[in-house]
Each structure stands twice: as C-alpha cells, then as structure tokens.
N, CA, C and O atoms as a GROMACS GRO file, in nm:
protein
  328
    1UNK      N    1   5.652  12.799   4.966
    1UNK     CA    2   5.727  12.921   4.940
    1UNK      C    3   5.844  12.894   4.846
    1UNK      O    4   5.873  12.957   4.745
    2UNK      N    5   5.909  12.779   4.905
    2UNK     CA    6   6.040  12.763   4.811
    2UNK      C    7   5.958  12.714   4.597
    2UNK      O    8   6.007  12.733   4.485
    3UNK      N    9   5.866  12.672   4.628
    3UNK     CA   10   5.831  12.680   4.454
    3UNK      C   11   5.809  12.826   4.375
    3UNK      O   12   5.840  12.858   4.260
    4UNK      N   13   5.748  12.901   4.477
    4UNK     CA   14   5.753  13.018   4.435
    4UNK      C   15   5.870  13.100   4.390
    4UNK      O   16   5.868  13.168   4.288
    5UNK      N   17   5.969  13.088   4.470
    5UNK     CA   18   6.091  13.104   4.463
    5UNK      C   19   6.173  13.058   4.365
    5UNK      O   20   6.258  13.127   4.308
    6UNK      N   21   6.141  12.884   4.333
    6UNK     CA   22   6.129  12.851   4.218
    6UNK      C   23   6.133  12.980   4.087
    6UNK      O   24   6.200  13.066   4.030
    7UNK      N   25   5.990  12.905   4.099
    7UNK     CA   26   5.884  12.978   3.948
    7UNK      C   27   5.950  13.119   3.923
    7UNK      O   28   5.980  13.159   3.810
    8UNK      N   29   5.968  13.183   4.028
    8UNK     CA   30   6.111  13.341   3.973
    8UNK      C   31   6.209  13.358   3.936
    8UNK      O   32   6.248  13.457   3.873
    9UNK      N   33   6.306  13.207   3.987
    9UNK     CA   34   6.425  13.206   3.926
    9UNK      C   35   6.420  13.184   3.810
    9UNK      O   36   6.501  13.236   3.734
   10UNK      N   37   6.282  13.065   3.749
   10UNK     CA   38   6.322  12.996   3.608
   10UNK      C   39   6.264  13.139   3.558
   10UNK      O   40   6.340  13.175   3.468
   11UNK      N   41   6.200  13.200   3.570
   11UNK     CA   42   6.142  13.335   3.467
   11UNK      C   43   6.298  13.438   3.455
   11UNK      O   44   6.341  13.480   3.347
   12UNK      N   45   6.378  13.471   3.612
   12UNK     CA   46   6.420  13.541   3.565
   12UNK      C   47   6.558  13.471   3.458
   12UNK      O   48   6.624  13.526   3.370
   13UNK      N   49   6.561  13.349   3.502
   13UNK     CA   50   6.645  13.248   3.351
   13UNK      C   51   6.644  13.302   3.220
   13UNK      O   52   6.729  13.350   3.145
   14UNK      N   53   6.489  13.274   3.212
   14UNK     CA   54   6.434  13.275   3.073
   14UNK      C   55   6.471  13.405   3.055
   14UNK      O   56   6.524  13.428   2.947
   15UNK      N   57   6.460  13.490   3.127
   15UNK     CA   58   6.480  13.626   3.047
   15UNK      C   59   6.609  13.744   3.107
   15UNK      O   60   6.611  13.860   3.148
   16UNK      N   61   6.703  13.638   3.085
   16UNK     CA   62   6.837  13.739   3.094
   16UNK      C   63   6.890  13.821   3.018
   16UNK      O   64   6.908  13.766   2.909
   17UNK      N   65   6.924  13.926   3.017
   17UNK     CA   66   6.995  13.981   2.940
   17UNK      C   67   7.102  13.938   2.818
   17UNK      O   68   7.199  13.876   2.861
   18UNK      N   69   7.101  13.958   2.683
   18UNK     CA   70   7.138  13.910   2.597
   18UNK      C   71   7.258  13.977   2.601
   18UNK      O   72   7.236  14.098   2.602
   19UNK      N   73   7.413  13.942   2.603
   19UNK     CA   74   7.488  14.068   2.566
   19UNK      C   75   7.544  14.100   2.421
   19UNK      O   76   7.640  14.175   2.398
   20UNK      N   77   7.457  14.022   2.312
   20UNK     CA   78   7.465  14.120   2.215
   20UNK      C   79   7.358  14.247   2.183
   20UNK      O   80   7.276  14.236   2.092
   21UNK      N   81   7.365  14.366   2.263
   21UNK     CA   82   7.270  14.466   2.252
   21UNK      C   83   7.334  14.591   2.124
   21UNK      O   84   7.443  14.647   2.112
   22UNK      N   85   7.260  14.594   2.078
   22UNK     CA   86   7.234  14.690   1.985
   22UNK      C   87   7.204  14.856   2.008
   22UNK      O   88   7.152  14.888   2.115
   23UNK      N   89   7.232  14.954   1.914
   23UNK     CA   90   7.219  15.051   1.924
   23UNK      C   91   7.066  15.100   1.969
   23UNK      O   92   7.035  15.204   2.028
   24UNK      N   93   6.980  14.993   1.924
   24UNK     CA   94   6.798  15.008   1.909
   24UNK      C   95   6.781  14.966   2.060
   24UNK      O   96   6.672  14.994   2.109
   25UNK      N   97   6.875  14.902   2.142
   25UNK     CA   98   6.792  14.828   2.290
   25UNK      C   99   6.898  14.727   2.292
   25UNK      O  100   6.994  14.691   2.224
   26UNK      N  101   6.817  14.690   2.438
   26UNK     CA  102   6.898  14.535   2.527
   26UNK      C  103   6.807  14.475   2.421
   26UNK      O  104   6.723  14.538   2.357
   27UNK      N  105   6.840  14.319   2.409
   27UNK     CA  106   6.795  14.193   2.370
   27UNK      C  107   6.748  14.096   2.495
   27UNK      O  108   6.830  14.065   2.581
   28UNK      N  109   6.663  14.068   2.498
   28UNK     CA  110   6.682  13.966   2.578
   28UNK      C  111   6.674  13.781   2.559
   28UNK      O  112   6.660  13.718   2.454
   29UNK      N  113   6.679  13.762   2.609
   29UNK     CA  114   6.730  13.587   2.606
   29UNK      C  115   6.609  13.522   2.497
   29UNK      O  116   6.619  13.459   2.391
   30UNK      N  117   6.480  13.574   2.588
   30UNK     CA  118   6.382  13.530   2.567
   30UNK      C  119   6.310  13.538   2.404
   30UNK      O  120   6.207  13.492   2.355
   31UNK      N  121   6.429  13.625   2.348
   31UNK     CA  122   6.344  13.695   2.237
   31UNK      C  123   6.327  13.801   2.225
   31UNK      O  124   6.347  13.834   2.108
   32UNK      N  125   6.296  13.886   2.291
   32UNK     CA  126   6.226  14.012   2.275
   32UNK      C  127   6.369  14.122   2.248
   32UNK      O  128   6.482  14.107   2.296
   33UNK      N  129   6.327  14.218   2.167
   33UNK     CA  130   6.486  14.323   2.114
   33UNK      C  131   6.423  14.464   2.137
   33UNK      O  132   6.305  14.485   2.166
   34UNK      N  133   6.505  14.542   2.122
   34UNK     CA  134   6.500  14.680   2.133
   34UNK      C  135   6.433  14.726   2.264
   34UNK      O  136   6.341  14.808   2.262
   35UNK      N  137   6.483  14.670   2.385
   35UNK     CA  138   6.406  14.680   2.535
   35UNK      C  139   6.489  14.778   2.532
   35UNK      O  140   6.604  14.763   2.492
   36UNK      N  141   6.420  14.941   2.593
   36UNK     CA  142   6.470  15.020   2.660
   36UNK      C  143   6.468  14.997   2.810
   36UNK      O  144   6.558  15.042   2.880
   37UNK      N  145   6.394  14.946   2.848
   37UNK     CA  146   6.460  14.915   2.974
   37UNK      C  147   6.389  14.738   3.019
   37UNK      O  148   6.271  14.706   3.031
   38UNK      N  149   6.532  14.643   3.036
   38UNK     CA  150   6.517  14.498   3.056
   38UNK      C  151   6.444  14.496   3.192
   38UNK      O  152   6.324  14.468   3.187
   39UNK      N  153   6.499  14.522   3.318
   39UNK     CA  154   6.490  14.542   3.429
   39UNK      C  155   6.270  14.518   3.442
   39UNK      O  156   6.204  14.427   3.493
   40UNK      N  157   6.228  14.636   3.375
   40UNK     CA  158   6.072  14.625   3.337
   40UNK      C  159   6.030  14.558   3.282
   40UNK      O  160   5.908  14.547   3.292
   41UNK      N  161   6.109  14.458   3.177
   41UNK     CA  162   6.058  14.396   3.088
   41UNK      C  163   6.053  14.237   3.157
   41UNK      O  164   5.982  14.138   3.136
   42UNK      N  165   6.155  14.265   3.240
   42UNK     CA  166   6.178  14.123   3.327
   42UNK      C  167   6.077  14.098   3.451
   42UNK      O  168   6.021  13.992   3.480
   43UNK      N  169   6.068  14.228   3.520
   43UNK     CA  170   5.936  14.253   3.629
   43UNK      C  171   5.785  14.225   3.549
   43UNK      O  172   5.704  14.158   3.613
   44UNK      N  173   5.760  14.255   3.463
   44UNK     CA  174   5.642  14.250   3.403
   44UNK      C  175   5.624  14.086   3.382
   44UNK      O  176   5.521  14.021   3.399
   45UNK      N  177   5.759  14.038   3.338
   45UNK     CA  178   5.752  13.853   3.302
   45UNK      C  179   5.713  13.769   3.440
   45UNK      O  180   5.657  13.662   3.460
   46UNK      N  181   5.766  13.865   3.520
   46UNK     CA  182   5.764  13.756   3.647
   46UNK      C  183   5.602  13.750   3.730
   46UNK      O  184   5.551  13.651   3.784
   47UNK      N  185   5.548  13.882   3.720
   47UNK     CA  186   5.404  13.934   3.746
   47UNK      C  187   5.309  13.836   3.641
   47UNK      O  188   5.205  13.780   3.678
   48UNK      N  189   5.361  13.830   3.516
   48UNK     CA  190   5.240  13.787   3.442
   48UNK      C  191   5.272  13.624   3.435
   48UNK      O  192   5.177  13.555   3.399
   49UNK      N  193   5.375  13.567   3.459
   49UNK     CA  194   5.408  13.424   3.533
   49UNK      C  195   5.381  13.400   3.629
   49UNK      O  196   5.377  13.278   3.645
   50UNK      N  197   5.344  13.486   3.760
   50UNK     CA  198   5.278  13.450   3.880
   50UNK      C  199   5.139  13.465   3.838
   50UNK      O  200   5.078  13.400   3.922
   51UNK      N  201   5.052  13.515   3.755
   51UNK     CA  202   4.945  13.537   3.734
   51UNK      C  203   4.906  13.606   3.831
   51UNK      O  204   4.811  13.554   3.890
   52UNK      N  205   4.955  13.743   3.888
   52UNK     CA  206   4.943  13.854   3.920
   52UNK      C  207   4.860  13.962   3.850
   52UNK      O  208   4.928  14.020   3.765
   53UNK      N  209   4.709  14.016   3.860
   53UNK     CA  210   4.659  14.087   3.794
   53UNK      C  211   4.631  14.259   3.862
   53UNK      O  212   4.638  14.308   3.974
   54UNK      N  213   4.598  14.309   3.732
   54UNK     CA  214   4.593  14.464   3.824
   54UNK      C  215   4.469  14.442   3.908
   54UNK      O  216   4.385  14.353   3.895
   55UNK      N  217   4.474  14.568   4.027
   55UNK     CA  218   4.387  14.588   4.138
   55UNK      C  219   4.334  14.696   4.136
   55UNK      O  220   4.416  14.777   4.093
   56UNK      N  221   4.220  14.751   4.164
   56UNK     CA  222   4.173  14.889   4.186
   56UNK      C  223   4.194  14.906   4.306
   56UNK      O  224   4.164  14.819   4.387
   57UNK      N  225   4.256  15.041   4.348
   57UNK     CA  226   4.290  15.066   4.478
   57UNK      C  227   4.282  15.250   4.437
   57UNK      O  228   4.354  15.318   4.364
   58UNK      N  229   4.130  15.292   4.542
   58UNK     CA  230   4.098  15.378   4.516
   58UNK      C  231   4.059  15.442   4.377
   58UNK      O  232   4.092  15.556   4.344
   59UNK      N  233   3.993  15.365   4.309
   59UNK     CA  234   3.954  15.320   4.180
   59UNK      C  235   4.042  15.409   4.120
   59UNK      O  236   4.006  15.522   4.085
   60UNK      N  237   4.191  15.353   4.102
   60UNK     CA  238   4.278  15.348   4.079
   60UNK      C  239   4.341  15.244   4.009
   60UNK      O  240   4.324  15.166   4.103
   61UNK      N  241   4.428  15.141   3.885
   61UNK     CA  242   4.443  15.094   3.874
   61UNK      C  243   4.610  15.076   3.906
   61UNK      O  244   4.681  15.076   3.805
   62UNK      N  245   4.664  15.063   4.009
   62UNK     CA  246   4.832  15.115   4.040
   62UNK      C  247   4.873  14.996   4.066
   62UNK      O  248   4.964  14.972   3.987
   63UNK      N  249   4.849  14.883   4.154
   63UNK     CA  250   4.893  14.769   4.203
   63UNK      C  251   4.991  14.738   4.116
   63UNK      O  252   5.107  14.767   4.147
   64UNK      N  253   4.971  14.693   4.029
   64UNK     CA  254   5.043  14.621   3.910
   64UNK      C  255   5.170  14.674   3.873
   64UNK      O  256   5.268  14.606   3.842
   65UNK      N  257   5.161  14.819   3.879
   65UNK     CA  258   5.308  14.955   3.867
   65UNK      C  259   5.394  14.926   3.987
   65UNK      O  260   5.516  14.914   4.002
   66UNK      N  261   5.286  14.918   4.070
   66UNK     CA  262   5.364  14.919   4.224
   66UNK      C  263   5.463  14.776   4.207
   66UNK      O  264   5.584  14.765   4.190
   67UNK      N  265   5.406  14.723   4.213
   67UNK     CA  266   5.471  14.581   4.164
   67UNK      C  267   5.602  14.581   4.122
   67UNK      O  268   5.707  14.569   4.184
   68UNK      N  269   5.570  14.601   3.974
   68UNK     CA  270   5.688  14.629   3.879
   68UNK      C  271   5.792  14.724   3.929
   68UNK      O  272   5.912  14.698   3.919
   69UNK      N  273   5.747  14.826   3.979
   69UNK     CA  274   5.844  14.916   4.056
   69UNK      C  275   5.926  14.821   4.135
   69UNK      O  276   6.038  14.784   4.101
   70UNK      N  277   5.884  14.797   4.206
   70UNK     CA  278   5.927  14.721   4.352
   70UNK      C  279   6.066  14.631   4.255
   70UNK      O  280   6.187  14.652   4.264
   71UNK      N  281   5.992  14.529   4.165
   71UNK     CA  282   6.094  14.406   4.130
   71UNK      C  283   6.185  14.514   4.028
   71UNK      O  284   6.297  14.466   4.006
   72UNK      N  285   6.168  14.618   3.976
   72UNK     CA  286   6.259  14.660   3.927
   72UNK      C  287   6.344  14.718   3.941
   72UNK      O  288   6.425  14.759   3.858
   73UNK      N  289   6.333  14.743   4.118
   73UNK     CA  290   6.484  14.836   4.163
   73UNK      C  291   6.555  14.714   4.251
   73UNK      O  292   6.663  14.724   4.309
   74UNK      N  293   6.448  14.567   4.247
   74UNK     CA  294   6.570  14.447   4.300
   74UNK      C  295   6.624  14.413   4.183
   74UNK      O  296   6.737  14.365   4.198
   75UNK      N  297   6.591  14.419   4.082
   75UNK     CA  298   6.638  14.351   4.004
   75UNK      C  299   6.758  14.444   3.961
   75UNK      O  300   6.862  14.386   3.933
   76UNK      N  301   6.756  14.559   3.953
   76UNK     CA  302   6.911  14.664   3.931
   76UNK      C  303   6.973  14.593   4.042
   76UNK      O  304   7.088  14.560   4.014
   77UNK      N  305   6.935  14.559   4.156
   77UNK     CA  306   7.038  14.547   4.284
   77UNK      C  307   7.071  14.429   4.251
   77UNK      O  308   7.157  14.386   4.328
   78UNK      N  309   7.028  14.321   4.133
   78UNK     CA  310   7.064  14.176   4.142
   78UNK      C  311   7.183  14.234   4.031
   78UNK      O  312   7.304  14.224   4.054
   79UNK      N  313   7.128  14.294   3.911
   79UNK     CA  314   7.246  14.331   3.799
   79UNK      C  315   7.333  14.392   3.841
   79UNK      O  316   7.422  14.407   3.758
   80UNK      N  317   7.354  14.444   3.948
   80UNK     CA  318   7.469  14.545   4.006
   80UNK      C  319   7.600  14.426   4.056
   80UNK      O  320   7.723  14.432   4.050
   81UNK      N  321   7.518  14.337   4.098
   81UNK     CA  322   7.591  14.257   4.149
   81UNK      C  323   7.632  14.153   4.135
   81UNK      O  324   7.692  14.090   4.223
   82UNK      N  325   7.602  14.102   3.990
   82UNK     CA  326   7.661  14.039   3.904
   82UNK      C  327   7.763  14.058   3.841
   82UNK      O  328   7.800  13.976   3.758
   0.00000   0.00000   0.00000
C-alpha cells in the first residue's frame, strides 16, 4: 500500500502547479500550459500512472470520470490547504 502511496505522491510532484500562469491557463510543472482546469489534469496523470483503464458499467463507459471526479475534489481539498 505504502508504494502506492508512493507512486501518487511522485505524480502529484511531477505535476504541480506552475505559478507562472498566464492569461491562456495554469502551467503546470510537468509541461503542459493553458490547463483550464489543473486539478483534472493532475487526476487524469495519476489514473494513467496507475494504469487505471476505463470500465463498462452498464455499457456505459463512466469509471474512469468517476475516478477523476473523486481525485479532483481531493485534490481542491489538498490546494485549499496549502
């Protein structure tokens, strides 16, 4: 468990918020510019670093949203509190 735990911290490392942001978007650490929203962009890094793939559920493809949802209202609660 604790590598797992790991493997999230170094992702969410890699992709902190840059604070030179621009009128176009956040920046982030990692590279990537004009993010309207980091928070998703950081949930999506950590899903596709766990090698987390979508699921059909009720031949539905949602898992993957659900996901991202989830890490993206901890992850406001981690930036809040920084």
């Amino acid at each position: 468990m604790s590598d797992l735990i790991e493997r999230i911290r170094l992702i969410i490392d890699h992709h902190r918020r840059d604070e030179d942001a621009d009128s176009a978007g956040v920046t982030c650490r990692c590279g990537a510019t004009a993010l309207s929203d980091h928070a998703r962009h950081v949930a999506e890094q950590i899903v596709d670093g766990l090698s987390l793939g979508p699921e059909t559920v009720g031949g539905l493809t949602t898992r993957v949203r659900y996901v991202s949802a989830v890490l993206d209202d901890e992850l406001t609660k981690l930036e809040g509190a920084e």
